[in-house]
C-alpha positions as CSV (number, residue, x, y, z in Angstrom):
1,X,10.9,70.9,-10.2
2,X,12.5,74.0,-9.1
3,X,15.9,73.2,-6.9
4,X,16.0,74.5,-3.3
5,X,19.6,76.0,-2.3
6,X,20.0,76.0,1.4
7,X,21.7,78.7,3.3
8,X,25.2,77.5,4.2
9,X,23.9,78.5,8.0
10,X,20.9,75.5,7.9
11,X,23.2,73.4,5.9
12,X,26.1,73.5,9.3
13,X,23.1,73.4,11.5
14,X,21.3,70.1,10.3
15,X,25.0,68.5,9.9
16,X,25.8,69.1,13.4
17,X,22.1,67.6,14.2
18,X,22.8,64.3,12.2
19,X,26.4,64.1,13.7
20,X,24.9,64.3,17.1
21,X,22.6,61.7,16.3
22,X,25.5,59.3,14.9
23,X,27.2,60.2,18.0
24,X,24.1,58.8,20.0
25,X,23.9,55.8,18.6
26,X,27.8,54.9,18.2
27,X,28.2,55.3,22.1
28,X,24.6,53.7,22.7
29,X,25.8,50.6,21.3
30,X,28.8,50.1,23.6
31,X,26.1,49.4,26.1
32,X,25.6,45.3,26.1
33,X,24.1,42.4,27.3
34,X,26.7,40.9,28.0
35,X,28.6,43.6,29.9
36,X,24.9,44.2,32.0
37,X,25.3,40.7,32.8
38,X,28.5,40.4,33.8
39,X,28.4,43.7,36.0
40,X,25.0,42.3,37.6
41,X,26.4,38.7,38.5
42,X,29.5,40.3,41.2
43,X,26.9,42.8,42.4
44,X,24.2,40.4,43.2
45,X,26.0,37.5,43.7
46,X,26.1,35.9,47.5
47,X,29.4,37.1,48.5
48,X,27.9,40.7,48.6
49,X,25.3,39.3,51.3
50,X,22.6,41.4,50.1
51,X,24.4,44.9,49.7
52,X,22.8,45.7,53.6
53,X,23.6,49.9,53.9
54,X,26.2,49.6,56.2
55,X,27.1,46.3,56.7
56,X,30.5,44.4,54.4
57,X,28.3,43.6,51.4
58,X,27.5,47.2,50.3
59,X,31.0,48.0,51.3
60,X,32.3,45.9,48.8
61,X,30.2,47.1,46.5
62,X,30.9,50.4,46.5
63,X,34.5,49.2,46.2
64,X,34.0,47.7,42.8
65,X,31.6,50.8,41.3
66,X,34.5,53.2,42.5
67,X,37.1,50.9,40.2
68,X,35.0,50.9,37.5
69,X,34.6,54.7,37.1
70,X,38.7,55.1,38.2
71,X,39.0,52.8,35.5
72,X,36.8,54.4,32.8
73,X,38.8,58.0,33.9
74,X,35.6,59.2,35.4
75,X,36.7,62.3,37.7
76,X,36.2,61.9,41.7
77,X,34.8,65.4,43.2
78,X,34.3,64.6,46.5
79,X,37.3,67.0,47.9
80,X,38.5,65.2,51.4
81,X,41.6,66.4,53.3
82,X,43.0,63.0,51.7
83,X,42.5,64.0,48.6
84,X,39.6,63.9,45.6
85,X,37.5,60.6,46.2
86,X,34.8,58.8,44.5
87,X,32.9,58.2,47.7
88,X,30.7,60.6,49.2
89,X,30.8,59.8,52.8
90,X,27.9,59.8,55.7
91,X,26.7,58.9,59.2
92,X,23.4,57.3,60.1
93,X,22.2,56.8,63.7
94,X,21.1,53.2,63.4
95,X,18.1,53.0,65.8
96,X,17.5,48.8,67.3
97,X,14.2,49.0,69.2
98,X,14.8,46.7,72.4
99,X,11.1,47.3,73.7
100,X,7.8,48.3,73.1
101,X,4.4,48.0,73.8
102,X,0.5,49.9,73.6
103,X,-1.4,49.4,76.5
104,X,-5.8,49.4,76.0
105,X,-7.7,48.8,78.9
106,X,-6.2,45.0,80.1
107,X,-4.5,44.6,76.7
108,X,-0.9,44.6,75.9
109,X,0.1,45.2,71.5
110,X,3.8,44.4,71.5
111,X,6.1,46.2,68.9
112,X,6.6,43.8,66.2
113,X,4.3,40.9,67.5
114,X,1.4,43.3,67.1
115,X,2.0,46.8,66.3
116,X,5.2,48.7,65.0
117,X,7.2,52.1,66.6
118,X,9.3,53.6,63.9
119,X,10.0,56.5,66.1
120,X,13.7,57.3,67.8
121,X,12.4,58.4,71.2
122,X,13.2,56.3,73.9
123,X,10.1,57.1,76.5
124,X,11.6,57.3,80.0
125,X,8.7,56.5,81.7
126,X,5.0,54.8,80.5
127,X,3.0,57.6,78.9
128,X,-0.8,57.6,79.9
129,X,-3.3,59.2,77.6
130,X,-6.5,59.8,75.6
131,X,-5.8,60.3,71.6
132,X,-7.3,63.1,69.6
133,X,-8.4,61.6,66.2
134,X,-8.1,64.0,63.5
135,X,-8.7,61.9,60.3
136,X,-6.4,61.7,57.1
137,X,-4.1,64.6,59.2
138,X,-4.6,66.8,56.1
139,X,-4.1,70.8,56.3
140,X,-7.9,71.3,56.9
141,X,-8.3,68.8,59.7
142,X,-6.2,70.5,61.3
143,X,-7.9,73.6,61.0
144,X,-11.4,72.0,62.3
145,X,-10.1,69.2,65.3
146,X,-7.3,71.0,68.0
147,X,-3.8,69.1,68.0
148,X,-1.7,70.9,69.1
149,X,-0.3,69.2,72.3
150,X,-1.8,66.7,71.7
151,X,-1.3,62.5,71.2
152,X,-2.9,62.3,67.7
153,X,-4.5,59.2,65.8
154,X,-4.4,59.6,62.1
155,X,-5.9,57.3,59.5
156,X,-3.5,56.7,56.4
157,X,-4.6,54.9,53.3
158,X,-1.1,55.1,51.8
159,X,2.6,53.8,52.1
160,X,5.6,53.9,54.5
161,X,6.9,57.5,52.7
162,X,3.4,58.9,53.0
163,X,2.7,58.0,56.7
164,X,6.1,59.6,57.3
165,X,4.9,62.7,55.6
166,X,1.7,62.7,57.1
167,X,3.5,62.3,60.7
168,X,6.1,64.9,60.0
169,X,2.8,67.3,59.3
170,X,1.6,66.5,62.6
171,X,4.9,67.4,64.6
172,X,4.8,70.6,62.7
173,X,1.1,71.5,64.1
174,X,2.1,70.7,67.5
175,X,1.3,67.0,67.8
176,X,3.1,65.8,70.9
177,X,3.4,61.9,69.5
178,X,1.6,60.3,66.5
179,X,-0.2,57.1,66.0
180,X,-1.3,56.0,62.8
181,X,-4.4,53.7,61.5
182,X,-3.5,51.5,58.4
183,X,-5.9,50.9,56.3
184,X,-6.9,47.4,55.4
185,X,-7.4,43.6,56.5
186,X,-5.8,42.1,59.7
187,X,-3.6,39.9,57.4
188,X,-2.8,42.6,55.7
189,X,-2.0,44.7,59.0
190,X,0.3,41.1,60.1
191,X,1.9,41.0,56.8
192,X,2.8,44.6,57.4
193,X,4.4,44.0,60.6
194,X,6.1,40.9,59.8
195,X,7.8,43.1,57.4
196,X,9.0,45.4,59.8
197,X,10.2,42.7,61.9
198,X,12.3,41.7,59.7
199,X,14.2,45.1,59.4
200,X,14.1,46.1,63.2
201,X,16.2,43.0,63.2
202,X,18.8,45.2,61.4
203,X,18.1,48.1,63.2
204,X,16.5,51.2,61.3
205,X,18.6,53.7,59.6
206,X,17.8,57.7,59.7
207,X,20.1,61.0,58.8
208,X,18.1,62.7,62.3
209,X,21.2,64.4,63.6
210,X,19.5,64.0,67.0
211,X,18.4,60.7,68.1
212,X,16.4,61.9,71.0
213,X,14.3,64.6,68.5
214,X,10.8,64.0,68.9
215,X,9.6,64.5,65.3
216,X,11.1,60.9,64.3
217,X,8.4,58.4,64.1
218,X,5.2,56.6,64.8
219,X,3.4,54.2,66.7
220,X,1.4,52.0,63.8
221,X,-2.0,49.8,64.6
222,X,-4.1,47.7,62.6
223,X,-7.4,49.2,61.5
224,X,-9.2,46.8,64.0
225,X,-6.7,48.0,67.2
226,X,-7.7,51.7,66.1
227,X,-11.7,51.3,65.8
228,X,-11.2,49.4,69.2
229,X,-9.3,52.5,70.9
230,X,-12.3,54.9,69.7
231,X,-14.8,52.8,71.0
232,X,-17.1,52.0,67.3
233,X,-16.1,49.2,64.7
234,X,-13.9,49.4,61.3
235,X,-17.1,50.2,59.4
236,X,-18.1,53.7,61.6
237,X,-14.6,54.6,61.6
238,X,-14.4,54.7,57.3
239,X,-17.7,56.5,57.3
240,X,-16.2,58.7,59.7
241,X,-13.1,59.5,57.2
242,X,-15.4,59.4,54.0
243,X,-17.5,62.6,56.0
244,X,-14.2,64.3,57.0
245,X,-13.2,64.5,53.4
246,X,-16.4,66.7,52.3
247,X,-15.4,68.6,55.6
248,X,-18.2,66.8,57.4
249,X,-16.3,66.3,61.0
250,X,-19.2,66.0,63.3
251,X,-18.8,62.3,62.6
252,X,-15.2,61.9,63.7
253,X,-15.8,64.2,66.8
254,X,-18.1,61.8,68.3
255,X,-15.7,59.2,68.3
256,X,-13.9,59.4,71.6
257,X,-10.6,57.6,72.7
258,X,-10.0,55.1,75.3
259,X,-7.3,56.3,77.6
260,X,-4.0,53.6,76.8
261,X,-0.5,53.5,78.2
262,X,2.2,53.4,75.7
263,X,6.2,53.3,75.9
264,X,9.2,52.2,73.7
265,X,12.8,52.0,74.5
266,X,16.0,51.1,72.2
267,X,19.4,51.2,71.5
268,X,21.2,53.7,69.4
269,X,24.8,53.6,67.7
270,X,26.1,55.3,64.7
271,X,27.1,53.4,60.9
272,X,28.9,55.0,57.7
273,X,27.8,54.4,54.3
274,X,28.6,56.3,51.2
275,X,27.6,57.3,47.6
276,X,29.4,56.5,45.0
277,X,29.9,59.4,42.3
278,X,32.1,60.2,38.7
279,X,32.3,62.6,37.2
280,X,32.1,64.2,33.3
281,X,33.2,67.7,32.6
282,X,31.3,69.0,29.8
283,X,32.6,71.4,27.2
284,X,31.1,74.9,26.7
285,X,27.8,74.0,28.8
286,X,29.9,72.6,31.6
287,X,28.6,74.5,34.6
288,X,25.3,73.0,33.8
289,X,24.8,69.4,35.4
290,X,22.8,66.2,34.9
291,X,22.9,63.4,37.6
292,X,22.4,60.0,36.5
293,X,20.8,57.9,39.8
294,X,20.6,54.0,40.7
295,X,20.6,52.9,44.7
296,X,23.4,50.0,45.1
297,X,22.4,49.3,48.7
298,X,19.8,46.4,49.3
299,X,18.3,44.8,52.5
300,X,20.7,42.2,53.0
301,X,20.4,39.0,54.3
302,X,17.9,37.0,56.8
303,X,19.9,34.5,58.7
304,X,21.2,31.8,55.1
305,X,18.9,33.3,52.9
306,X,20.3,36.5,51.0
307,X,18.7,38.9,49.0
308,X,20.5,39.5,46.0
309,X,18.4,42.5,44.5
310,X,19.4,41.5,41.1
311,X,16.3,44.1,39.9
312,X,15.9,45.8,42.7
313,X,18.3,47.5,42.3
314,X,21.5,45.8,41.0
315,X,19.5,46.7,37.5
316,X,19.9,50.3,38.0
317,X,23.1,50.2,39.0
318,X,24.6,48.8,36.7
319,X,22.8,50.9,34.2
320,X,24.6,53.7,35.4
321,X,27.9,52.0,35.7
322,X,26.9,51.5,31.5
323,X,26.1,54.6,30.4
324,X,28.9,56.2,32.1
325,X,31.5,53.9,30.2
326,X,29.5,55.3,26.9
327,X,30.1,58.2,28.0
328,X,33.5,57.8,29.0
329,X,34.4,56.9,25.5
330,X,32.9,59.4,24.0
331,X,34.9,61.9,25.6
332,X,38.0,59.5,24.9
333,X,37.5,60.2,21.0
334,X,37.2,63.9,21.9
335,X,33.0,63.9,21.7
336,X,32.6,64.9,25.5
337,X,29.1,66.5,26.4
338,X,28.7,69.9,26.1
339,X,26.9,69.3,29.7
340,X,28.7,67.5,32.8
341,X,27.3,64.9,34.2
342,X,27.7,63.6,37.7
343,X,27.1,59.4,37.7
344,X,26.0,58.6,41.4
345,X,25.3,55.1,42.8
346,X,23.3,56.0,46.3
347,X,23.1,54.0,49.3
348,X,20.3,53.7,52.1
349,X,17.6,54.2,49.3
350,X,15.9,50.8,51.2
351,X,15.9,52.6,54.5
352,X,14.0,55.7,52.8
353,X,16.0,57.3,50.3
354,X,18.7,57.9,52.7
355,X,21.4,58.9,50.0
356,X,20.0,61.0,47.5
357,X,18.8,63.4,50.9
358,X,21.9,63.2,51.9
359,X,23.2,64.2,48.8
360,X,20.9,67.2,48.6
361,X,21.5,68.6,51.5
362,X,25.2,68.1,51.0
363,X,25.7,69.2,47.5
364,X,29.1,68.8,44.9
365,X,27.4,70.8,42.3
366,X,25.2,73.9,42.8
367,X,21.6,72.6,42.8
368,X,20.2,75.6,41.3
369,X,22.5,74.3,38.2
370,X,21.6,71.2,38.3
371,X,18.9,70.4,34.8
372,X,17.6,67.2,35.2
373,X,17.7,63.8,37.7
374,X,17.5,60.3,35.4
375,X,16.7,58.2,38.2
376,X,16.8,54.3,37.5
377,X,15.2,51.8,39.7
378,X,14.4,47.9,38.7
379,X,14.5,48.1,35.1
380,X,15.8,44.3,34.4
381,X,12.1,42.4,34.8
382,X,8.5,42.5,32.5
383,X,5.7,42.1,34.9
384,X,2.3,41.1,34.3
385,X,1.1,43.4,31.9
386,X,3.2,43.5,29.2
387,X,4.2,39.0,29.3
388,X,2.9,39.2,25.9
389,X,4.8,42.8,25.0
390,X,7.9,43.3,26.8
391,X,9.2,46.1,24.8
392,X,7.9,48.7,27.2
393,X,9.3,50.9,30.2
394,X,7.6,52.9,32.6
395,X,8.1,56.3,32.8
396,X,7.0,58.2,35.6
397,X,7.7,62.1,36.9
398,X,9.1,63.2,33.5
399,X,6.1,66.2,33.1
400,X,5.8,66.5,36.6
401,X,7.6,69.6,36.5
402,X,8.5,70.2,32.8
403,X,6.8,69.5,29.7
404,X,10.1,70.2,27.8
405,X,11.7,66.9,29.1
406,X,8.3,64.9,28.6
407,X,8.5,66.3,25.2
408,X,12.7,65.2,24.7
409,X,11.9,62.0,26.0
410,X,9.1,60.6,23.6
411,X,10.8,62.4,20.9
412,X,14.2,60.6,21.8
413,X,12.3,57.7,22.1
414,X,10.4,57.5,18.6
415,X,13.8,58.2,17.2
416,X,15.7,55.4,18.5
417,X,14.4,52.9,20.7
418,X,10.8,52.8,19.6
419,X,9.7,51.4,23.2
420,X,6.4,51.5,24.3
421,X,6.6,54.5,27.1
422,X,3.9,53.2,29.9
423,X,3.1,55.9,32.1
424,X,0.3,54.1,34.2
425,X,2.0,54.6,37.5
426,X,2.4,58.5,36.8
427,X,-0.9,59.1,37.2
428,X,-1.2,61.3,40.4
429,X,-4.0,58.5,41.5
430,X,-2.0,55.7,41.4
431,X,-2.2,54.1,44.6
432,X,1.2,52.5,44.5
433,X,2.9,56.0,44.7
434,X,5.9,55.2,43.1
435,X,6.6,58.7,42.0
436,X,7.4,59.7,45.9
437,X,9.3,55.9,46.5
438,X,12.4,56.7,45.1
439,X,15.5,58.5,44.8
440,X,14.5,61.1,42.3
441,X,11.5,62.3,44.3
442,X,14.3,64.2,46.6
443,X,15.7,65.9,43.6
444,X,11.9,66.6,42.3
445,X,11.5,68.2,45.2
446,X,14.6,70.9,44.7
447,X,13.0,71.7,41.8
448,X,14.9,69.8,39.4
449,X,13.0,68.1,36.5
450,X,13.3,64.0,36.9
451,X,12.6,61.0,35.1
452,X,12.1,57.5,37.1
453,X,12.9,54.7,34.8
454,X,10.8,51.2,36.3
455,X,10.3,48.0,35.1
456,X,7.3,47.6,37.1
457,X,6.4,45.1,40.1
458,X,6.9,41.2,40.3
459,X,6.6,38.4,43.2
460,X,10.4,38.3,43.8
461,X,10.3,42.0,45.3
462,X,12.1,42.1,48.6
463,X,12.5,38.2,48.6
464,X,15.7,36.1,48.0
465,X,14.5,35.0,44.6
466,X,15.4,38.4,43.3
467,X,18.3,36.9,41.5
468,X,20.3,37.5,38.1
469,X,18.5,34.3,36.4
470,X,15.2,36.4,36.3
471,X,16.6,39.2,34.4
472,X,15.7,39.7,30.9
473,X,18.6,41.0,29.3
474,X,17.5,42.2,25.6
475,X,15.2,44.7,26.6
476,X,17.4,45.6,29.7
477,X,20.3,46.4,27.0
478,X,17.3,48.5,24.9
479,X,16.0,50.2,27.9
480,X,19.4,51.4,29.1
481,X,20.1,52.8,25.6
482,X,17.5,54.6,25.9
483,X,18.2,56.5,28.9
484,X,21.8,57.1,27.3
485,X,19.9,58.4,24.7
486,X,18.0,60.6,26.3
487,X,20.7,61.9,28.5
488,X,22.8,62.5,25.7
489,X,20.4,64.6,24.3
490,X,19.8,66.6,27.1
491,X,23.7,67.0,27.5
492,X,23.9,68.4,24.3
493,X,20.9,70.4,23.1
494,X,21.2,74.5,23.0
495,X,18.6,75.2,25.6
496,X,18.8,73.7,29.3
497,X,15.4,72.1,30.3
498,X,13.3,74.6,31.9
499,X,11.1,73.6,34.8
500,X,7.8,75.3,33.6
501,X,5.4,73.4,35.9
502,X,3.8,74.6,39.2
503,X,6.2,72.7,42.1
504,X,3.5,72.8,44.5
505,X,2.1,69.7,42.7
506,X,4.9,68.0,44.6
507,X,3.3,68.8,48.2
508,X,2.1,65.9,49.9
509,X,-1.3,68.1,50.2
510,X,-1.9,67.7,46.4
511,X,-0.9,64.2,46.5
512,X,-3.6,62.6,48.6
């Protein structure tokens, strides 16, 4: 056999390849267990009373994440006239809704009882009115069925982040105040409400610089309270929908509104939260930035009962808290990234991704240099699915906007943690929508490739019983190793991941 010499060019280049991948795996493995645990048990524990955005608990919090990366010689860039800090400062107008009510014909919906108002208008007077029904609210309704000045009724099969775009959509075609059909059962519907009971208890949290701005909100009904207000039955009004999706709208002319009376007051004060960010210079890359996400903020407490958020998303957060230290020590032995990398624990992701906005509209590094967002959210559980196969992850939003980083992720993967890569809630028909329910989405929609790391659903979601016990701490150590893998790798390839994917995937017009 004839030997093969090697060009002392190839010879430097696949040494520097190996190296890299030594490199990967020495830091990778100063990510424990046992460190995850210990981490998770102070940030979830009772004495942080839920982590509430806000309130002591997520005060505290942020406290201990900003000693950990002063103590790990992570760099603070948030320039104050105190100083550098590791805290990223904001208000939020805090909105406590005192009264509120829909009026139809001799009967009174309450806000909370039997319908919800997330708006932050406080009504002066009772409003009197018909509604104009205009479907889904979807660009070509609009066209067909005239809004504009208007009280519209909208029919949303979708989420609390998708009524709010489909709301927002109305304001901006003229809509003078929006109420919105939820689809589904009256349990359902009460369920719904209970739910937002609980957090108008709290008071609801919003960035609006202008509390008295009409585009803030919704009135919300049950799909039986909106069929009643248009005169037919649940069953007329679906068909009605179904037809005004082939852009068949004779249907949902005929049905005509009952004039009702609506009004809602409430209180308004202002709160400060903060992010929480380090910082990791690179070396000859370093004006080229990844950001490493997790939301530290929960939803508090409910009078004894606290909800620790152990998953959700004390799991994240101290993911980050981990990979930063890994990366902290390699740029102790001199191995920094060629890349920097800006670690950021967010706050008021509960109250709708409150931080991470704020963050990009309030930038500490250009966004247009800004690569990639690895966004982690609940990765401590296994749900259903994969009881019998736990070594699994879901990954969702990493070829949304670039095949490059799809193609670095499996690859990093198959090369060290070998974990089965679910992408079921990725699919742009998933009905969960999880790809626009947290904190990357607001970097995906900058134009900045993302990945959302997710552990999937379980019953402890939003409930007290989210607690550290429940964690499964092997394949949390394996899935945060991968993500330092796979941010290491992006920190330190030649070429910066290109976004080579139409954005306009990401409107909420595609994503119906």
């Amino acid at each position: 056999m004839k030997n093969i010499v090697l060009p002392l060019s190839a010879l430097l280049f696949f040494s520097l390849v190996y190296a890299q991948e030594d490199l990967s795996l020495k830091y990778a493995n100063s990510i424990t267990s046992e460190e995850l645990k210990d981490h998770l048990s102070i940030l979830a524990s009772d004495a942080l009373e839920g982590r509430e955005t806000g309130e002591r608990g997520q005060k505290m919090a942020a406290t201990y994440i900003e000693h950990y990366f002063k103590s790990n010689n992570l760099e603070p860039i948030v320039n104050t006239p105190s100083g550098f800090s590791y805290l990223q400062s904001f208000d939020l107008v805090k909105i406590m809704p005192t009264v509120g009510w829909i009026k139809v014909v001799d009967e009174t919906y309450n806000i909370f009882e039997d319908i919800v108002y997330t708006g932050n208008r406080n009504f002066n007077e009772p409003v009197r009115s018909t509604l104009v029904f205009i479907g889904e609210g979807n660009p070509n309704d609009y066209e067909a069925l005239a809004a504009e000045g208007k009280n519209v009724l909208i029919y949303s099969t979708g989420d609390r982040i998708y009524r709010a775009q489909k709301a927002e959509m109305a304001y901006k075609k003229g809509a003078k105040n929006v109420f919105i059909i939820q689809e589904g059962s009256s349990d359902n519907f009460n369920r719904m409400v209970n739910m937002y009971k609980r957090y108008a208890s709290t008071g609801k949290l919003t960035l609006t610089p202008e509390p008295e701005e009409a585009e803030s909100g919704y009135f919300l009904i049950s799909e039986l309270l909106g069929a009643s207000i248009l005169n037919t039955d649940e069953k007329i009004l679906k068909n009605a929908v179904e037809k005004s999706r082939q852009g068949k709208y004779a249907s949902l002319i005929k049905l005509k509104s009952k004039e009702i009376t609506f009004y809602a007051r409430q209180e308004i004060e202002q709160v400060s939260t903060e992010n929480v960010l380090g910082f990791i210079e690179g070396t000859d890359k370093k004006n080229e930035y990844i950001i490493i996400t997790a939301h530290y903020d929960h939803v508090g407490k409910d009078g004894e009962k606290i909800y620790n958020g152990a998953d959700d998303d004390g799991s994240g957060t101290v993911a980050v808290m981990e990979i930063a230290q890994a990366f902290a020590f390699a740029m102790k032995e001199g191995n920094s990234p060629r890349r920097s990398i800006l670690f950021m624990t967010v706050s008021g992701e509960e109250k709708g991704l409150l931080g991470s906005s704020y963050y990009v509209t309030h930038p500490l590094l250009p966004i247009e240099h800004t690569i990639a967002n690895l966004n982690i959210d609940m990765i401590g559980r296994v749900d259903e699915k994969h009881v019998e196969n736990p070594n699994y992850i879901y990954l969702i939003g990493s070829d949304k906007l670039s095949t490059e980083l799809h193609a670095l992720s499996e690859k990093t993967n198959a090369t060290y943690s070998k974990l089965e890569l679910d992408y079921m809630y990725n699919a742009d028909s998933d009905p969960n929508r999880f790809y626009y329910r947290s904190d990357h989405y607001n970097f995906a929609k900058n134009n900045i490739p993302v990945i959302f790391y997710f552990n999937g659903t379980h019953e402890d979601y939003h409930k007290p019983t989210d607690t550290v016990d429940k964690i499964e701490f092997n394949i949390f150590e394996k899935r945060v190793r991968l993500i330092f893998h796979t941010a290491w790798e992006i920190a330190n390839r030649e070429d910066r991941i290109m976004v080579d994917v139409n954005p306009e995937e990401l409107s909420i017009e595609s994503s119906n």
